[in-house]
C-alpha positions, 0 to 999 in steps of 0.5 A: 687474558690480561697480562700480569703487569698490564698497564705498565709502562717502562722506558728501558734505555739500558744495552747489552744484556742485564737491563735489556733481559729484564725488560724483556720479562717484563715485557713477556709478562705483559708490560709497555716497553718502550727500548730507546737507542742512542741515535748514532749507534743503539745497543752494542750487541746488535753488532756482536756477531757472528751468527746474525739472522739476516742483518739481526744479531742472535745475542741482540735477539735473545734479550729484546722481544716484547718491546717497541724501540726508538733512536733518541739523543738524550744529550741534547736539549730536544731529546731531552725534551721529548724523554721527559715527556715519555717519563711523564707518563711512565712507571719505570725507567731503566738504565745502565750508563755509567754513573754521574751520566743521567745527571749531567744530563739533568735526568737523573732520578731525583730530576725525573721526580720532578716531572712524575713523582711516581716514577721508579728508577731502577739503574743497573752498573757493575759496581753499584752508586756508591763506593770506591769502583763506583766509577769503573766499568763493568762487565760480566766477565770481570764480575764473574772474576771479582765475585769469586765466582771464578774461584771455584769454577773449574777442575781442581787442579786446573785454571779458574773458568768462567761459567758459559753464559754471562751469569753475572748478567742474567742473575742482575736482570733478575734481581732488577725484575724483583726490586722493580716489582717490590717497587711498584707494589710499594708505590701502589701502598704509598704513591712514592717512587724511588731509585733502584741501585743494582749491581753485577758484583752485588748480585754475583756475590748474592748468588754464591749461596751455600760457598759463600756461606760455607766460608763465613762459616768456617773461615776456610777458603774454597776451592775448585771441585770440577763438577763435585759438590763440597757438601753433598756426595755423590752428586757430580758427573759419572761416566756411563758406556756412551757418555757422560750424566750426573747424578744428584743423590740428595739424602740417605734414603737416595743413596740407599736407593743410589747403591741398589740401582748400580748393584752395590748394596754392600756399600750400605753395610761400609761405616764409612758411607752412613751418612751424608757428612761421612760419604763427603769425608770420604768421597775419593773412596766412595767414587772410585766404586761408583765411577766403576759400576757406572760404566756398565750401562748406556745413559738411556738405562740409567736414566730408565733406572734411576728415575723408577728409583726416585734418584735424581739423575740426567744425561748431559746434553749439547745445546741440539739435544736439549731442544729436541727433548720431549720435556723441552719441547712440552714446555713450549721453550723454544718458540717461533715468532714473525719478524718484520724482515726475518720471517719466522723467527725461533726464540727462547720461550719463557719459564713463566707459566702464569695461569690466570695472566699467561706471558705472551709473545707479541712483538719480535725484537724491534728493528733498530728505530723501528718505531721511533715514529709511532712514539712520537706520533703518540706525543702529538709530535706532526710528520714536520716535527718527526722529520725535522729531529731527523735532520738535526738528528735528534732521531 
């Protein structure tokens, strides 16, 4: 089967995690990509380690699947050169240098235009093209603080926490995928290219939702909640005899069904508990009930109750248990692929499960350079051409 954006060709010259993510499931899905290092020193996160697999980062592996990689210099006038052939023939580009730095290369959008007018240029920075941070670096970290994110991250009375995975960087990874695709679809209305301005502060805003919402609303400033939700109770973390689980009742008819499994069905019968907006009102008394009655059973005979219940429920796992859960292991999201010097190597699996274009798991994560040969080869470049922008370290 063919894959869902097969004969799309993308040069990804982004690093760290935001662009390299999304071209990865642009990759999985079946595009060329095509992730160009600097010839000096490539993307940072090859580094960043411990755990490496052999001499490969985990974090470098985790976004970088699905792609052939090259050492380019864009800064010179022949890396330059050979970049414009490869634009030449691409549909996407991506990348995350810090603003003004493509064109002083002469390779911004609109001078990459020039060459394809097709071309759709999706750049990725912390805080967008234009307004007063434009020119500030940005990391998910600081994103995350920023945004307001941190904010409401953690227990009330506690200091503010930044959520355990750069999300900042995975929702912009994201949220680029989708204008990418609303572009090429665009261009194949139209014929026309265009740039892609994409944010982490932009995207992490987006992402707050219903708090976000709840402020523009109301006009109050949110808190911090730990693990309670502001507009929905119960839904958070109760403690059972051998750990702890969450439980999300989402509706009456769940908290009706809520009160039977944990043997409290007088609760039904207290005013103050009728309603969704009544048990958020009242939420301290509510808890104080439940917490009590949840520590008369094990997570495994709740869970067996609640799920023959219809009430939306799940133990917290580590990372371990996660990937030995039958349901995990059913989905195919742990996945083993063979790496050129690494042998078998397991990864995430993707959550895309197309059935006429399934996603595939083709190349490992390129080598630093693995393939700037091929590349080249491909551009009518000769083994003398290759070996003399070696030397002069064009490559």
């Amino acid at each position: 089967m063919r894959g869902a954006l097969e004969g799309i060709r993308i040069i990804d010259t982004s690093r760290v995690l935001a662009g390299p993510f999304c071209s990865m499931i642009l990759g999985d899905l079946g595009a060329e990509v095509i992730k160009i290092e600097h010839v000096r020193d490539g993307d940072e996160t090859r580094s960043w380690g411990p755990p490496f697999v052999g001499s490969e980062s985990a974090y470098y592996l985790t976004a970088n699947r699905n792609k052939r990689g090259m050492t380019l210099d864009l800064g010179s006038e022949k890396g330059k050169e050979i970049f414009l052939e490869l634009v030449a023939d691409a549909d996407v580009m991506i990348e995350n240098f810090k603003v003004g730095t493509l064109a002083k290369w002469g390779l911004s959008y609109d001078d990459l235009s020039q060459h394809n007018e097709g071309i759709i240029v999706a750049s990725i920075t912390g805080f967008g093209q234009t307004g007063p941070y434009q020119a500030l670096p940005g990391y998910d970290y600081i994103v995350q603080a920023m945004s307001g994110l941190m904010s409401i991250t953690g227990e009330k009375e506690g200091p503010p926490l930044k959520v355990g995975v750069a999300i900042s960087d995975v929702l912009t990874g994201l949220y680029t995928c989708i204008g990418i695709l609303s572009a090429v679809h665009h261009r194949q209305q139209t014929g026309e290219g265009q740039a892609i301005d994409i944010s982490l502060l932009d995207c992490q805003v987006s992402a707050l939702v219903n708090v976000a919402s709840n402020y523009l609303a109301t006009g109050d400033m949110p808190t911090r909640l730990g693990n309670q939700h502001p507009n929905i109770s119960p839904y958070q973390v109760f403690s059972a005899k051998d750990g702890d689980m969450v439980i999300a009742v989402g509706n009456d008819r769940q908290f009706e069904q809520f009160a039977h499994v944990i043997e409290k069905p007088e609760l039904l019968d207290v005013p103050l508990f009728q309603t969704n907006t009544m048990r958020v009102e009242n939420r301290t008394r509510l808890l104080s009930i439940c917490g009590e009655a949840m520590l008369a059973k094990t997570k495994r005979e709740w869970k067996a109750l609640f799920d023959q219940a219809g009430v939306p429920n799940g133990p917290i796992q580590t990372i371990p248990e996660m990937f030995a859960d039958p349901h995990i292991q059913a989905r195919e999201m742990c996945m083993s692929m063979e790496h050129p010097s690494l042998g078998a190597l397991k990864l995430v699996g993707s959550p895309l499960k197309l059935s006429k274009s399934p996603v595939k798991m083709i190349k490992p994560p390129p080598l630093y350079g693995e393939h700037t040969e091929q590349v080249l080869r491909e551009l009518g470049y000769t083994k003398d051409d290759i070996e003399g922008f070696r030397q002069n370290h064009i490559i």
